[in-house]
C-alpha positions as CSV (number, residue, x, y, z in Angstrom):
1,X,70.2,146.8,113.1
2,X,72.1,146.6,109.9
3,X,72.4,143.7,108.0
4,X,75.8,141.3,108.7
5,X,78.8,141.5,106.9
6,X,79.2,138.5,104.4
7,X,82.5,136.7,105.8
8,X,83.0,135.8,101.7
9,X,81.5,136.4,98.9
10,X,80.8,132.6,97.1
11,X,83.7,132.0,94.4
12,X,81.9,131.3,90.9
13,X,82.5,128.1,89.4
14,X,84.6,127.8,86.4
15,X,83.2,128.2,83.1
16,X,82.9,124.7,80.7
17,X,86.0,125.7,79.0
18,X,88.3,126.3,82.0
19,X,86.6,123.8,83.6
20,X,88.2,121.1,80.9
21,X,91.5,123.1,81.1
22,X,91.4,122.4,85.0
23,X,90.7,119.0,84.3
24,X,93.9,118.0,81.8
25,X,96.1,119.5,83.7
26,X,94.7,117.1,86.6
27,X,94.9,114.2,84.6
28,X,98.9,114.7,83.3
29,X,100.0,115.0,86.9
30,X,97.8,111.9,88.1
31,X,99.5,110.2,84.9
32,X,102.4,111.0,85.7
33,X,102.3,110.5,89.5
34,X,104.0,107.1,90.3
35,X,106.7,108.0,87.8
36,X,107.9,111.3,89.4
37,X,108.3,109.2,92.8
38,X,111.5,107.6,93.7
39,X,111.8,103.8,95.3
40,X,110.2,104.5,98.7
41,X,109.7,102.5,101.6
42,X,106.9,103.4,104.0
43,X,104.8,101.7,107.3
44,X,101.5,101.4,106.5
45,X,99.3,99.8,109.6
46,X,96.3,99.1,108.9
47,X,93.6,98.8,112.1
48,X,90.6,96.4,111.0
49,X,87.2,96.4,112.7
50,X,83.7,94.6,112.5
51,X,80.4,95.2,113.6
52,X,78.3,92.0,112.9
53,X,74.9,93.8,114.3
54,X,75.0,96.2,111.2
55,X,74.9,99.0,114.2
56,X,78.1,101.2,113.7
57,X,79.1,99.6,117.1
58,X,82.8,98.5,115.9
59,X,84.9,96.4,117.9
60,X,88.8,95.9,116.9
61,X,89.8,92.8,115.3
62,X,93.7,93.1,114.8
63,X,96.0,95.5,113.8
64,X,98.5,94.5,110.7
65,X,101.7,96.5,110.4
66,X,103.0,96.1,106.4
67,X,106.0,97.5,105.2
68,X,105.0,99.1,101.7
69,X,107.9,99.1,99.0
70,X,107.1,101.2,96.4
71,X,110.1,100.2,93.3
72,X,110.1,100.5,89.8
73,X,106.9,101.7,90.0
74,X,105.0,98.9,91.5
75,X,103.9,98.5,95.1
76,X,104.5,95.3,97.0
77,X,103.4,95.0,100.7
78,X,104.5,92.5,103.1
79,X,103.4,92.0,106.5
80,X,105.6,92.4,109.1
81,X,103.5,91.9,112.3
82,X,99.9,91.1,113.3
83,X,98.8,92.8,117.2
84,X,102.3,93.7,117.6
85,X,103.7,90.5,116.9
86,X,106.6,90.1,114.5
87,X,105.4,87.9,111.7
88,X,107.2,86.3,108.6
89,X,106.6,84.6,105.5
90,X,102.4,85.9,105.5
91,X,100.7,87.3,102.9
92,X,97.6,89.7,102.6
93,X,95.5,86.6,101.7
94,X,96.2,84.3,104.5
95,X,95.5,86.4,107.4
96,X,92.7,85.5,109.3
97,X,88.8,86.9,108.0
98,X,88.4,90.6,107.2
99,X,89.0,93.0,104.8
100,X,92.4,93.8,103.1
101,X,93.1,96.4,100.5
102,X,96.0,97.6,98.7
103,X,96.7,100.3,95.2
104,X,96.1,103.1,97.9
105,X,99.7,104.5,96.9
106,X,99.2,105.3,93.4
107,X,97.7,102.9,91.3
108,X,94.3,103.5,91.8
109,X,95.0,107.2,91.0
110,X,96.9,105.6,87.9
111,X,94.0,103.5,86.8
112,X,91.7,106.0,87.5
113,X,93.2,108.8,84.8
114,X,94.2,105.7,82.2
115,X,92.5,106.8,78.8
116,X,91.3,103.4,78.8
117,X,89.1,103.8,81.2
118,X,87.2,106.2,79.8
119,X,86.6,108.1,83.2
120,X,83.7,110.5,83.1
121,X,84.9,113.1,84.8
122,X,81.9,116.4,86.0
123,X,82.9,119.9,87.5
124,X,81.1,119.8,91.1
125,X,82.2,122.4,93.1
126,X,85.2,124.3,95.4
127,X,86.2,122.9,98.4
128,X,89.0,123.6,100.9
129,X,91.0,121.0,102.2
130,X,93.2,120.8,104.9
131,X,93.3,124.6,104.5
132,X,93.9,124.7,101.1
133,X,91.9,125.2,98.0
134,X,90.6,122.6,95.9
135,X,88.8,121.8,92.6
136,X,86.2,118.9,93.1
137,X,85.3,116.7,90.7
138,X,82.4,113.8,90.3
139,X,83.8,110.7,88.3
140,X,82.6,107.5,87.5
141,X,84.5,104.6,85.8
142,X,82.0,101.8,84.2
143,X,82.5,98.4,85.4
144,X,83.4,96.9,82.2
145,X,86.2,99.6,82.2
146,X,87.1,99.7,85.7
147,X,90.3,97.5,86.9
148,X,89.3,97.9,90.5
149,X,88.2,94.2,91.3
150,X,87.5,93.1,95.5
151,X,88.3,90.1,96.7
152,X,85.7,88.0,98.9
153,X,87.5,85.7,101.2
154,X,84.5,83.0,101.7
155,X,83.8,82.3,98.1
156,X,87.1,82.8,96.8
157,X,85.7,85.0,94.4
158,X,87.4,87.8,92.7
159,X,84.9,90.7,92.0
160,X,85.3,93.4,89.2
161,X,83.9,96.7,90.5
162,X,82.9,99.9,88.4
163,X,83.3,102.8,90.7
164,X,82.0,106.6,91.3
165,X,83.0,109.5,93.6
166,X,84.3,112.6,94.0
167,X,88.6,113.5,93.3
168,X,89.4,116.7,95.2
169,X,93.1,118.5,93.3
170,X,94.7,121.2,94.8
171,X,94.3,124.2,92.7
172,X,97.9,125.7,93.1
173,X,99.2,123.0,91.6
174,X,96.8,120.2,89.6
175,X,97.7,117.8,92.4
176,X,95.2,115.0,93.5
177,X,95.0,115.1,97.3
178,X,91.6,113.0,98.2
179,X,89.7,110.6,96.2
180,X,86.2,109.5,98.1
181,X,85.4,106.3,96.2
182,X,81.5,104.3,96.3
183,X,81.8,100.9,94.2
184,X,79.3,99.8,91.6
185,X,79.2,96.2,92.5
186,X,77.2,93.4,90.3
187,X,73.8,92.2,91.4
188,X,74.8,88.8,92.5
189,X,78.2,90.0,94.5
190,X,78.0,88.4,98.0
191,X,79.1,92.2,99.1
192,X,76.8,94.9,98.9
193,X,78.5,98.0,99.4
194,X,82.6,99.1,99.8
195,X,83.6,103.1,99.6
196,X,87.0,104.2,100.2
197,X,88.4,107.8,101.5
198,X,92.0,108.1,100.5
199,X,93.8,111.3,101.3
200,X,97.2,112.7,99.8
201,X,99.2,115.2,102.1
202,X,102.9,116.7,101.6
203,X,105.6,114.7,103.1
204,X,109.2,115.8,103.7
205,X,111.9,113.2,103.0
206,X,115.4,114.0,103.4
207,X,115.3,117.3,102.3
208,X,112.5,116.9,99.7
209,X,108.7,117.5,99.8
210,X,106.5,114.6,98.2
211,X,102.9,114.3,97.7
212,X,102.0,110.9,99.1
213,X,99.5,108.8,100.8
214,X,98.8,109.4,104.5
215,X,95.5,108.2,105.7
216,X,92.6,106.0,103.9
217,X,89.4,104.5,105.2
218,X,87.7,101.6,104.2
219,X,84.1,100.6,104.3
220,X,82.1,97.3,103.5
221,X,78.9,95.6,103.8
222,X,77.9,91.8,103.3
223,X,74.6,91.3,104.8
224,X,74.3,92.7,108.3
225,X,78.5,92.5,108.8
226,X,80.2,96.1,108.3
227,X,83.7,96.2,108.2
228,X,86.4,99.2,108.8
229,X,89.5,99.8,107.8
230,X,91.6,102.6,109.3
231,X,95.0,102.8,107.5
232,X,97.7,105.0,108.1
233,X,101.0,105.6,106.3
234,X,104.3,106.6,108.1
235,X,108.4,106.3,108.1
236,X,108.8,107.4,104.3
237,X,112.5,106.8,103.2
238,X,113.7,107.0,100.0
239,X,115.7,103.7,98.5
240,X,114.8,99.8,99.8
């Protein structure tokens, strides 16, 4: 019989130079990012897991509902229930053990393209996303560069993380829509291992389309615990 029909023939890879050209026109958007936005308000509920076998067998610890204000370029989050429950007056850092995050909305894109981080940035492949092309790129930001920093409840500690991954930008228009994130942690952290999967998506608020955060997930490992955050972002309005 003959031979099948390719369904596509395999899209060649950018040469060095376009592959740099790609790459500033990347970085300027991510630059610029939080500035285009207006104030915003969102929902972001985050649902927090553990596993303390170290088996992937999760088991759900609470839900926390925050309401993420997002003015003069700055993101402040407050919680505004735990499990449902209306809450007031708590912060991130005195809810009960387990994992919190925050700098999903823009400023870890921010940090990430700062010229002083010095962010090796590598050509890895195409990809499609969400049904739409994408450039992919393999980073990696050196802990002595790196502003990411995790926060270990027990010790009190505050840890300063280099980081590595992938960024996946849409190639109609330079946008970042996913960052997949594996930290570089020090030898002596009590955590061994965090990643993150943060993913951008086009969101339509009165009238106007946005790029902004929709869904993240959050990994960590101290000993045999693992820990999982599933976050989602929702209810966009523009103003406070």
């Amino acid at each position: 019989p003959p031979a099948p029909k390719p369904v596509g023939a395999a899209i060649p890879a950018p040469d060095s130079v376009e592959q740099k050209k790609i790459l500033a026109e990347i970085a300027e958007k991510a630059r610029n990012y939080m500035q285009s936005l207006p104030n915003l308000t969102c929902l972001r509920v985050t649902r927090r897991y553990e596993d303390s076998a170290g088996k992937g067998n999760y088991r759900l610890i609470d839900t926390l509902a925050e309401q993420l204000s997002f003015f003069d370029h700055k993101e402040n989050y407050k919680v505004v229930s735990v499990n449902g429950l209306s809450v007031t007056n708590i912060k991130q850092d005195q809810l009960r053990s387990g994992m919190t995050s925050s700098g999903e909305f823009g400023s870890m894109l921010a940090n990430m393209f700062d010229p002083e981080a010095e962010t090796e940035f590598n050509w890895e492949r195409w990809a499609t996303l969400r049904g739409r092309r994408m450039y992919v790129y393999n980073y990696r930001v050196l802990q002595s560069r790196s502003k990411y920093s995790i926060y270990h409840q027990k010790s009190g500690r505050m840890i300063s993380a280099g980081h590595h991954g992938l960024v996946y930008a849409d190639s109609d228009n330079g946008m970042v829509m996913r960052i997949k994130m594996d930290c570089d942690l020090p030898r002596d952290s009590p955590i061994q291992s965090v990643s993150l999967d943060l993913n951008y998506d086009f969101v339509k608020i009165s009238e106007q389309v946005f790029i902004l955060p929709f869904r993240a997930e959050v990994l960590s490992r101290e000993g045999r615990l693992q820990v999982k955050n599933e976050i989602d972002f929702a209810l966009f309005k523009i103003g406070l």
